[in-house]
C-alpha positions as CSV (number, residue, x, y, z in Angstrom):
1,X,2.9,3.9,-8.2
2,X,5.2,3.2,-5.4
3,X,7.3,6.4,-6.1
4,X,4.2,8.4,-6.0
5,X,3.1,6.8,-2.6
6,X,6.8,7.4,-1.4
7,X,6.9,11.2,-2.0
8,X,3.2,11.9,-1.2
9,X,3.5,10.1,2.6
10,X,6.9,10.6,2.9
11,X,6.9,12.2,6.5
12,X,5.4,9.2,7.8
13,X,9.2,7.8,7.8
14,X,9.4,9.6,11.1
15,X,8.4,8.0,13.8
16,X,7.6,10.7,15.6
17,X,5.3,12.2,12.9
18,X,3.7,8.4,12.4
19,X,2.4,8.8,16.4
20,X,1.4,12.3,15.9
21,X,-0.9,11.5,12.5
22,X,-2.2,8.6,14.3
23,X,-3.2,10.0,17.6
24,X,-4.7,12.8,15.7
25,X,-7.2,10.7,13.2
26,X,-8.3,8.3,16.0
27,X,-9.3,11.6,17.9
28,X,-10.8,13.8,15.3
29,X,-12.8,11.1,14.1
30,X,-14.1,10.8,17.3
31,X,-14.7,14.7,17.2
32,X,-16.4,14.9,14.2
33,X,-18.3,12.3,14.8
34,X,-19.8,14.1,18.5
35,X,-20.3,17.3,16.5
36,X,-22.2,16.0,14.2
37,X,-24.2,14.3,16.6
38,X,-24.0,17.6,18.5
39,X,-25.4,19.5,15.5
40,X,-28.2,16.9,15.3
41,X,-29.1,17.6,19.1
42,X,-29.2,21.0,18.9
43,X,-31.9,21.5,16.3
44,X,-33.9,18.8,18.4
45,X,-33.3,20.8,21.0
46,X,-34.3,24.1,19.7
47,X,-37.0,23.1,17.5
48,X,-35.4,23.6,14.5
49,X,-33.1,26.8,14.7
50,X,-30.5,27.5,12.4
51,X,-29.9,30.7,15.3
52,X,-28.8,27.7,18.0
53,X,-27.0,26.4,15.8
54,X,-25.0,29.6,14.8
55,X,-24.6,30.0,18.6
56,X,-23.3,26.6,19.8
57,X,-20.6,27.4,17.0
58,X,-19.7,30.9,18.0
59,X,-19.3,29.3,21.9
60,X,-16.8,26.9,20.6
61,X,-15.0,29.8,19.2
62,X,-14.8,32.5,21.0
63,X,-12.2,31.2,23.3
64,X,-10.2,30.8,20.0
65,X,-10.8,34.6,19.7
66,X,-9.3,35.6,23.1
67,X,-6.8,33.1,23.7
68,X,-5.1,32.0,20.9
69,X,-2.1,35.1,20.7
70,X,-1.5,34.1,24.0
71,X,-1.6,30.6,23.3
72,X,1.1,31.3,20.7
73,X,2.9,32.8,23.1
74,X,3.1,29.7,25.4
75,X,3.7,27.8,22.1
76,X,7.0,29.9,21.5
77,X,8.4,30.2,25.5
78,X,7.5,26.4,26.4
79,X,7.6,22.8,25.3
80,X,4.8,22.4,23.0
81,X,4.6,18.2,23.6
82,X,3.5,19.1,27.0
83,X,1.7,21.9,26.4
84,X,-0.5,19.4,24.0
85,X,-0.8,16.9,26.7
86,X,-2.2,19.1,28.9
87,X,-4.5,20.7,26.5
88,X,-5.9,17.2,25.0
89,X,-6.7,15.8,29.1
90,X,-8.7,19.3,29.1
91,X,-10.3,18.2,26.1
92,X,-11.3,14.4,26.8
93,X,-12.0,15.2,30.2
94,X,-15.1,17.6,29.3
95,X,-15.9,15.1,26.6
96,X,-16.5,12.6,29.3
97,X,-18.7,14.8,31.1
98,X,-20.8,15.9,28.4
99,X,-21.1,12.5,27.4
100,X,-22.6,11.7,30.5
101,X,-24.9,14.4,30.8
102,X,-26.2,13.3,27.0
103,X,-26.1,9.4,28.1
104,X,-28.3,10.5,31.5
105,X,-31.2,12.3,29.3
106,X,-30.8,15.1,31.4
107,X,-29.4,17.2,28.6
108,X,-30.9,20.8,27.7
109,X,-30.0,23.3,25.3
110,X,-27.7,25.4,28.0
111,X,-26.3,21.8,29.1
112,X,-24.9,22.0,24.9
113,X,-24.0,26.0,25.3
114,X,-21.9,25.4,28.2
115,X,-19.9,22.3,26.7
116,X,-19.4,24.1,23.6
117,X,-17.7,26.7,25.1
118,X,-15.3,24.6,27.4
119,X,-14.6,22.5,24.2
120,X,-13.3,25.9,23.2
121,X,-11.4,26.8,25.7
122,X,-8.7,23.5,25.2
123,X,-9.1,24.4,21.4
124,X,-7.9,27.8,22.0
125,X,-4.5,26.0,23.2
126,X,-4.4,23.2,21.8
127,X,-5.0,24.1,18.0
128,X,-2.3,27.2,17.6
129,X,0.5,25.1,19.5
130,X,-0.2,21.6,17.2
131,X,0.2,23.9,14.2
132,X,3.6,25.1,15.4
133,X,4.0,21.8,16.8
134,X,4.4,20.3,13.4
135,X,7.7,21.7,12.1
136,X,9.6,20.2,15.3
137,X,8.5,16.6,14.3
138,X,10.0,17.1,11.0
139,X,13.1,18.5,9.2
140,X,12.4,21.9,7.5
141,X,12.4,20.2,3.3
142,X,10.1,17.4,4.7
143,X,7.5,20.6,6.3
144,X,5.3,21.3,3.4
145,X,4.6,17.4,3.2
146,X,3.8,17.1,7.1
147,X,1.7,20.2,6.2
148,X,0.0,18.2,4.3
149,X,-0.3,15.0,5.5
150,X,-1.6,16.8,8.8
151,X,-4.6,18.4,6.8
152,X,-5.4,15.2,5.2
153,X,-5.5,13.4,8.1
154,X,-8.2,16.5,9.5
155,X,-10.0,15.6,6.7
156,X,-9.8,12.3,6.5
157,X,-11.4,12.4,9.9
158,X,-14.1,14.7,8.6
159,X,-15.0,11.8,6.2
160,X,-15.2,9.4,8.7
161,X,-16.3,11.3,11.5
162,X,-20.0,12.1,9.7
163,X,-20.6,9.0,8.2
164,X,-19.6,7.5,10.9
165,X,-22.1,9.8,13.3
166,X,-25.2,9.2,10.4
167,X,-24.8,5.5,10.7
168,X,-24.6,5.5,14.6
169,X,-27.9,7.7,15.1
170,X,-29.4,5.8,12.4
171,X,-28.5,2.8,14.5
172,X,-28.1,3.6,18.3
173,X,-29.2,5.7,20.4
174,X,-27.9,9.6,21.1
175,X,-26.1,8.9,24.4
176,X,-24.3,5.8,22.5
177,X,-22.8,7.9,20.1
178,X,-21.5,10.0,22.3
179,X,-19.8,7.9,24.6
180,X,-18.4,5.9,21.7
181,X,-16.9,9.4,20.6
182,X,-16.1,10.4,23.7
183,X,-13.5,6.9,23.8
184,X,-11.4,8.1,20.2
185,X,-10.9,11.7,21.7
186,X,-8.2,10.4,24.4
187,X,-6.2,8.7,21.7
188,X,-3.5,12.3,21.5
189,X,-2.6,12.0,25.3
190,X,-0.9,8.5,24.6
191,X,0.7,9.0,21.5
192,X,2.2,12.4,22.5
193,X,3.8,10.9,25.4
194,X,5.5,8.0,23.2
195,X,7.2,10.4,21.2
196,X,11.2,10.2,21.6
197,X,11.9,13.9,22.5
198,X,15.6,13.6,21.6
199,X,14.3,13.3,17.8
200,X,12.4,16.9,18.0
201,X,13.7,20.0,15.9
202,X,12.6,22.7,18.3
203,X,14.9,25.7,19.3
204,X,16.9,25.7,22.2
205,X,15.4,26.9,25.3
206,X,18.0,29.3,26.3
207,X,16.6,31.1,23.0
208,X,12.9,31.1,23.2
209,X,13.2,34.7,25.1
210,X,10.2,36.9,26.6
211,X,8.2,35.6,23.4
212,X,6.0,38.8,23.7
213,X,3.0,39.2,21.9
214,X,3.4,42.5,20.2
215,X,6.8,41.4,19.1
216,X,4.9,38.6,16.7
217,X,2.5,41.1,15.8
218,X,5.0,43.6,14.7
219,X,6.9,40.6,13.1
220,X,4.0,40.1,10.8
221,X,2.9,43.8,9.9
222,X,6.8,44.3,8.6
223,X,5.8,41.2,6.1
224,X,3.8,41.7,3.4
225,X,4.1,38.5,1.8
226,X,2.6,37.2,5.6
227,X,-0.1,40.1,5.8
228,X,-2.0,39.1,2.6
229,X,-2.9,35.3,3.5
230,X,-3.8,36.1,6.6
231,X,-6.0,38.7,5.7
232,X,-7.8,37.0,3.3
233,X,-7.8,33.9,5.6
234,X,-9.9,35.8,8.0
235,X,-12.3,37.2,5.6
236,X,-12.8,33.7,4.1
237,X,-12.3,31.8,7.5
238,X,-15.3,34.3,8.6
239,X,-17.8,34.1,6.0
240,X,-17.0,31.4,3.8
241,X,-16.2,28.6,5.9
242,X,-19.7,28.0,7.9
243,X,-20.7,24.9,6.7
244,X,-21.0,23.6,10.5
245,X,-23.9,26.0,10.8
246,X,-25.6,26.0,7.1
247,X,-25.6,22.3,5.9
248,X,-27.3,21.0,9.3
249,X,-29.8,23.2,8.5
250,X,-30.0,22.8,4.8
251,X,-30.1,19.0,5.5
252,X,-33.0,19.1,7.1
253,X,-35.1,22.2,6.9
254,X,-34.8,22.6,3.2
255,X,-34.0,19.2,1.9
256,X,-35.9,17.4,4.5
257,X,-33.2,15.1,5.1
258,X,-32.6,13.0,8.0
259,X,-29.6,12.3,10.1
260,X,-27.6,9.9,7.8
261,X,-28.6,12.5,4.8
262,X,-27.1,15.2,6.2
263,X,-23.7,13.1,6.9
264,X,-23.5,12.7,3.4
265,X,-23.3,16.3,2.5
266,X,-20.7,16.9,5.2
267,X,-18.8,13.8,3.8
268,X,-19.0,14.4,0.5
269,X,-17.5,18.2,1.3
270,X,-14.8,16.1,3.0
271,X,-14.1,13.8,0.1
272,X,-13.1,17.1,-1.5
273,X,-11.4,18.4,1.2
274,X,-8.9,15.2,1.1
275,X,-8.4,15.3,-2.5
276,X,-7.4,19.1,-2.4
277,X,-5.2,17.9,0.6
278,X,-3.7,15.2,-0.7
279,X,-2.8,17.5,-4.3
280,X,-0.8,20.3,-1.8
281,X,1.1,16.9,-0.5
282,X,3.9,16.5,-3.2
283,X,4.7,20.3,-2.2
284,X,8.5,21.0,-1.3
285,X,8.5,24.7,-2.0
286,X,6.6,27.9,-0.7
287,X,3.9,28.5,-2.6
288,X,3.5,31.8,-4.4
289,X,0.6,34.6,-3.5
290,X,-1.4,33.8,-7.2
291,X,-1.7,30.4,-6.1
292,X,-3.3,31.2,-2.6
293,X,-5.7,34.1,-4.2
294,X,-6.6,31.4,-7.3
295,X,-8.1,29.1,-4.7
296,X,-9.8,31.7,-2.8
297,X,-11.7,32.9,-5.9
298,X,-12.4,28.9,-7.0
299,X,-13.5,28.3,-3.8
300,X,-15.7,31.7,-3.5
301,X,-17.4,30.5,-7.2
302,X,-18.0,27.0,-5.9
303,X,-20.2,27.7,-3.2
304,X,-21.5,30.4,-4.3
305,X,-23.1,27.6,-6.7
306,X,-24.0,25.7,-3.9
307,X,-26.2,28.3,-2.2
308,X,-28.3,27.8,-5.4
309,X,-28.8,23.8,-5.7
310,X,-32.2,22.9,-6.2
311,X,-32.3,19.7,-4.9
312,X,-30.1,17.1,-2.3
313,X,-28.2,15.3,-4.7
314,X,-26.8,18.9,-7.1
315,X,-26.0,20.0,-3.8
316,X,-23.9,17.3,-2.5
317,X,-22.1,16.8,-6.1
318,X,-21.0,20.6,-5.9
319,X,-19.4,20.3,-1.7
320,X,-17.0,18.2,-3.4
321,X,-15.1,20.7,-5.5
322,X,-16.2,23.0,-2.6
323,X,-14.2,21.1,-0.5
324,X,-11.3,20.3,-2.7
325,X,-10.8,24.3,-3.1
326,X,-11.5,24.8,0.9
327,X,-8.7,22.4,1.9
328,X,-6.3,23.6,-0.9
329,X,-7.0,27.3,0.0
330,X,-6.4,26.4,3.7
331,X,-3.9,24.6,2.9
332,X,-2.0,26.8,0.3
333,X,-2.1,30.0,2.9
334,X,-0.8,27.9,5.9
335,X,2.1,26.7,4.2
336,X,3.2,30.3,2.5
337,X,2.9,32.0,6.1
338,X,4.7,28.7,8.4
339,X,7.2,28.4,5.7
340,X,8.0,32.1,5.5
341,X,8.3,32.8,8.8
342,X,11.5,32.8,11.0
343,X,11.2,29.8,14.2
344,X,11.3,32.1,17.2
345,X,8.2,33.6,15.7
346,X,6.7,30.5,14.2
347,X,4.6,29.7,17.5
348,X,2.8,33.7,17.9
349,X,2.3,33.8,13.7
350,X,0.7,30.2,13.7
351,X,-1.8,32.0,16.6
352,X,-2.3,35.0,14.6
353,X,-3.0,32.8,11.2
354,X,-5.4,30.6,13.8
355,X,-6.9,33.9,15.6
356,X,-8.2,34.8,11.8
357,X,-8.7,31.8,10.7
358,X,-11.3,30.1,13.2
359,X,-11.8,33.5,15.8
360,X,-13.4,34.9,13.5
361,X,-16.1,32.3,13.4
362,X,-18.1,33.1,16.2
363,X,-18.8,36.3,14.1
364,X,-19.2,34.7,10.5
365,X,-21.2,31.8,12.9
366,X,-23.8,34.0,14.4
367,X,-24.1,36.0,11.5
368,X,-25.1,33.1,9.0
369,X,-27.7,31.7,11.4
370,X,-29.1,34.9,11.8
371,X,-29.1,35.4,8.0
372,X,-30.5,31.9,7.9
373,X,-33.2,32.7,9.9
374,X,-34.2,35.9,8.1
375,X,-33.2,35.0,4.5
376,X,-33.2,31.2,4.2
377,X,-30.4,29.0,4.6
378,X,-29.4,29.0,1.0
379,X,-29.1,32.4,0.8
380,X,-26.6,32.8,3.7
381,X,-24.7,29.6,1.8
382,X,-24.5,31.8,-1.7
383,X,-24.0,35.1,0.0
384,X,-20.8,33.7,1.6
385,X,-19.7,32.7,-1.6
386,X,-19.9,35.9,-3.2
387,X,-18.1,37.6,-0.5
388,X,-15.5,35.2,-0.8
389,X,-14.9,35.6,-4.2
390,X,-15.0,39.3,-3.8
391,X,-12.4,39.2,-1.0
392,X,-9.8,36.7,-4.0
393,X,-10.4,39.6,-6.3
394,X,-9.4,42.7,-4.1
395,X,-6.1,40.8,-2.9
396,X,-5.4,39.6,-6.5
397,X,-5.6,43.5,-7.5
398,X,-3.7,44.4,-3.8
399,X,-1.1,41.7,-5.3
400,X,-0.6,43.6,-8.3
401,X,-0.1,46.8,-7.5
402,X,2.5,46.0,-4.9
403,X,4.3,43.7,-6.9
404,X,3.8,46.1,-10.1
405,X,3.1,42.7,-12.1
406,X,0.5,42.5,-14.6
407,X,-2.2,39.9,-15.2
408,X,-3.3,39.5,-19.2
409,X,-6.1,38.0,-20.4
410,X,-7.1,36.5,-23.9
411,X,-10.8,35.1,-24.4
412,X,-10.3,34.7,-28.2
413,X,-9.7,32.4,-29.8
414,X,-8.1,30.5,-27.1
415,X,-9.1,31.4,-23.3
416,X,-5.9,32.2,-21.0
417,X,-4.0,34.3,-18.5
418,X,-0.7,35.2,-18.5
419,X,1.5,37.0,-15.4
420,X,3.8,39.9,-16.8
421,X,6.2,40.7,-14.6
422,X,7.1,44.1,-13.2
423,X,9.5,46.5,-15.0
424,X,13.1,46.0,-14.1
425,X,14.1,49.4,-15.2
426,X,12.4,52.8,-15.4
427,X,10.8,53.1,-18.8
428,X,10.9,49.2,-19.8
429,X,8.6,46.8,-20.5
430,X,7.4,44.5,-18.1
431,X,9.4,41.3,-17.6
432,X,6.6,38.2,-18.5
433,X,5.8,35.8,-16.0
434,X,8.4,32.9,-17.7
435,X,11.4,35.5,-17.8
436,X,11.7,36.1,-21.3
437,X,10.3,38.8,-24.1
438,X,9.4,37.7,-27.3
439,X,9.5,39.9,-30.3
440,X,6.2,41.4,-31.2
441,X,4.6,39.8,-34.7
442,X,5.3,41.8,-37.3
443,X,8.8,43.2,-36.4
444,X,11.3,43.5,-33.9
445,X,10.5,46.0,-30.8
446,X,12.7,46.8,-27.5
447,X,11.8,44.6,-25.1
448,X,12.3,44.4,-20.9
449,X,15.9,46.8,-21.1
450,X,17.1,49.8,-22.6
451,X,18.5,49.2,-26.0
452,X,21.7,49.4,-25.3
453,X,24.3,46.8,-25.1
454,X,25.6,46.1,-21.8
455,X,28.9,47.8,-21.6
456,X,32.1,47.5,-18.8
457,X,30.8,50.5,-16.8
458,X,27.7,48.9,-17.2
459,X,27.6,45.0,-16.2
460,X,24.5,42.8,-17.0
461,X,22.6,41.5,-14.1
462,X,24.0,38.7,-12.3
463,X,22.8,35.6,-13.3
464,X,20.8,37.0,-16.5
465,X,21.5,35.3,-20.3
466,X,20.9,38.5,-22.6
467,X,21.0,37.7,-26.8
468,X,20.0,40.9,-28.9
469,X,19.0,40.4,-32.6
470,X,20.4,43.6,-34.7
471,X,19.4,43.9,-38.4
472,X,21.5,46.0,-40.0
473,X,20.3,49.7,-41.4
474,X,21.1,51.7,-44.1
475,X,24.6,53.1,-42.5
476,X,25.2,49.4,-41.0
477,X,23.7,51.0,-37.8
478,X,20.9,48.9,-35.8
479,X,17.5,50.1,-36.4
480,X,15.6,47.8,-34.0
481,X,16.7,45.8,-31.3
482,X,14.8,42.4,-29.4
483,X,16.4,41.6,-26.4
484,X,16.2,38.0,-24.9
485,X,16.3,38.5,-20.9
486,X,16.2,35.4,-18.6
487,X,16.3,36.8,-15.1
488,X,17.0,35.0,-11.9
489,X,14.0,35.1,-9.6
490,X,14.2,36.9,-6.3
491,X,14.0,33.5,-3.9
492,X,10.6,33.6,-1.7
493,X,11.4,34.5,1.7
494,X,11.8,30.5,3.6
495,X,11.7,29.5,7.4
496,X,15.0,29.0,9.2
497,X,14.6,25.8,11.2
């Protein structure tokens, strides 16, 4: 047990990384805990509108849409501690006044508009520059750990941060809740400026350069192995991941739920989140496209299934294998682009994977309240769903054809897949996902190479173990040969430091 507890929090060895987690739980709780309260407020406000609530989302990011390539930018030229510092004052500073307007009972529906939007503004900065912010508090093997660490301390906070707001509006007042939540959002500003900046891993000033925009961009469309996660990240990020708009409303105009109801459906979707971040934790390599577009298509099946619950309690059983294959998704396609990407880039390719991620919600935002509105909430739930499990099946068949691999299938009698690898020669077979060809039942058939025994003016490939089995034929010639091929896998592209 304490071996698994030592590689699973390992990162938390470093000081540096121990201030960061810790400022960033104490604050997100206190986030998720004003949004949900914020959710609530809004549909008191509006009478009931899942189209506010689709707005007050799409306000919070559209600033993320505009700003965040250039927030990457100033992540890649400056130094990202202060740019955090400055970014988190932004944030607790319009906390405070919103929570005054809300503790005052002056509040109206454009008072919540407004906020939303400002609240955007620091998250435009502050969320692409923590991303990149995370490989200087750590050595490059101990990333994908931090990685994950950092996404279950998020998600954590989602846990906390909804149960936390149900019992406080159960309990209190609005305006309490708010100024309670307003008090955990300034915890960042004093652990950032604890941190001993002689410990950091960033790159040297004198190489940060112009750290132009287009240069990232450019960066990214020469990487295919970058382009598919982010592009399935945005179609995901902008239909599947509304749950801020659709479970509010699901709470409480189809289930009838109240306040501390409708925090256990976002906490149970959180309780999944944690486990799936929590399973990427004990990660210490890149992981591989089929794993990213796996999830994607779980997690498209999953609430696709929700959008059809018929009652509370089905519904809040299926968020949490929702939320396990949201987080491990997220997750999974973070860590293949930040770990695949070189560090003078890291800072505008974080912003990109952000930009596509979360600017597209004001978009997916607006479109499932409207949806809700005219269709029902369920329906905008399931619809996203299918679209997300459409979107895992075009880039698994994109994956394919530009890796020339092959994915079989057996139903009978034992259900399974299998990844065949692409040729390695004109004319062969395909090389199977474990590196080896078996001989088909029945006889011996060429397999994976030409028949022909590796000769001097021929060498084997480096690395490989060949074996050929030759019966013997009528002349003592071979008749049939079965070649054994282990190959050496081309290494994943990996993050210099």
């Amino acid at each position: 047990m304490r071996a698994v507890l030592d590689t699973t929090f390992r990162s938390l060895r470093v000081r540096n990384y121990r201030l960061f987690s810790l400022g960033q739980l104490i604050k997100l709780v206190g986030v998720w805990t004003m949004f949900t309260a914020q959710d609530w407020l809004v549909l008191d406000l509006s009478n009931n509108s899942p189209g506010a609530l689709g707005a007050v989302t799409a306000l919070q990011f559209v600033p993320v849409m505009l700003l965040t390539l250039y927030s990457g930018r100033l992540a890649d030229r400056y130094d990202k501690r202060k740019l955090l510092i400055i970014a988190n004052t932004v944030f607790a500073a319009t906390a405070i006044a919103f929570a005054i307007i809300v503790a005052s009972g002056i509040v109206q529906l454009w008072h919540v508009f407004l906020f939303a939007l400002l609240f955007g503004i620091a998250n435009s900065v502050e969320t692409p520059v923590r991303q990149a912010f995370v490989s200087e508090l750590v050595e490059l093997p101990l990333l994908p750990n931090a990685l994950a660490l950092s996404a279950a301390t998020f998600n954590s906070a989602r846990i906390g941060g909804p149960a936390l707001a149900g019992v406080l509006l159960a309990a209190f007042p609005m305006r309490v809740v708010f100024l309670l939540a307003t008090v955990l959002a300034i915890a960042p500003i004093f652990t950032y400026t604890r941190m001993n900046t002689t410990e950091l891993h960033g790159i040297e000033r004198k190489d940060r350069g112009n750290a132009k925009v287009l240069d990232g961009l450019k960066y990214v469309g020469k990487r295919a192995d970058l382009v598919l996660p982010i592009a399935l990240m945005a179609v995901v990020g902008m239909i599947g991941f509304n749950f801020p708009v659709t479970l509010a409303a699901l709470a409480k105009i189809n289930f009838h739920a109240g306040a501390s109801s409708f925090g256990l459906l976002t906490t149970a979707l959180a309780v999944g989140a944690l486990g799936g971040a929590l399973a990427g934790s004990a990660r210490r390599a890149r992981p591989g496209a089929y794993r990213v577009i796996g999830a994607a298509i779980a997690f498209g099946v999953l609430e696709f299934a929700v959008g059809f619950a018929p009652n509370f309690v089905v519904a809040m059983l299926l968020l949490v294998p929702t939320g396990f294959f949201s987080i491990y998704l997220a997750q999974a396609a973070n860590h293949r682009v930040q770990m695949g990407v070189d560090a003078a880039f890291r800072g505008r390719v974080m912003a990109l994977y952000v930009l596509v991620f979360l600017g597209t919600t004001p978009i997916g935002a607006s479109l499932a309240g409207w949806w809700g509105e005219q269709f029902g909430v369920p329906s905008s739930i399931w619809a996203g769903g299918l679209i997300s499990f459409l979107a895992g099946v075009v880039a698994l068949v994109w994956q394919l054809r530009t890796s020339g691999e092959r994915l079989r299938i057996r139903v009978w009698p034992r259900p399974g897949m299998r990844l065949i690898d692409a040729p390695t020669s004109a004319g062969s077979a395909p090389v199977p996902a474990d590196g080896i060809a078996h001989a088909a039942a029945g006889g011996l058939v060429p397999a994976l190479v030409d028949a022909r025994p590796p000769t001097h003016a021929e060498p084997a490939v480096p690395g490989a173990v060949v074996s050929a089995v030759v019966p013997a034929g009528s002349a003592g010639k071979p008749t049939d040969i079965a070649m054994r091929v282990r190959l050496p896998r081309k290494p994943e592209p990996v993050a210099r430091a």
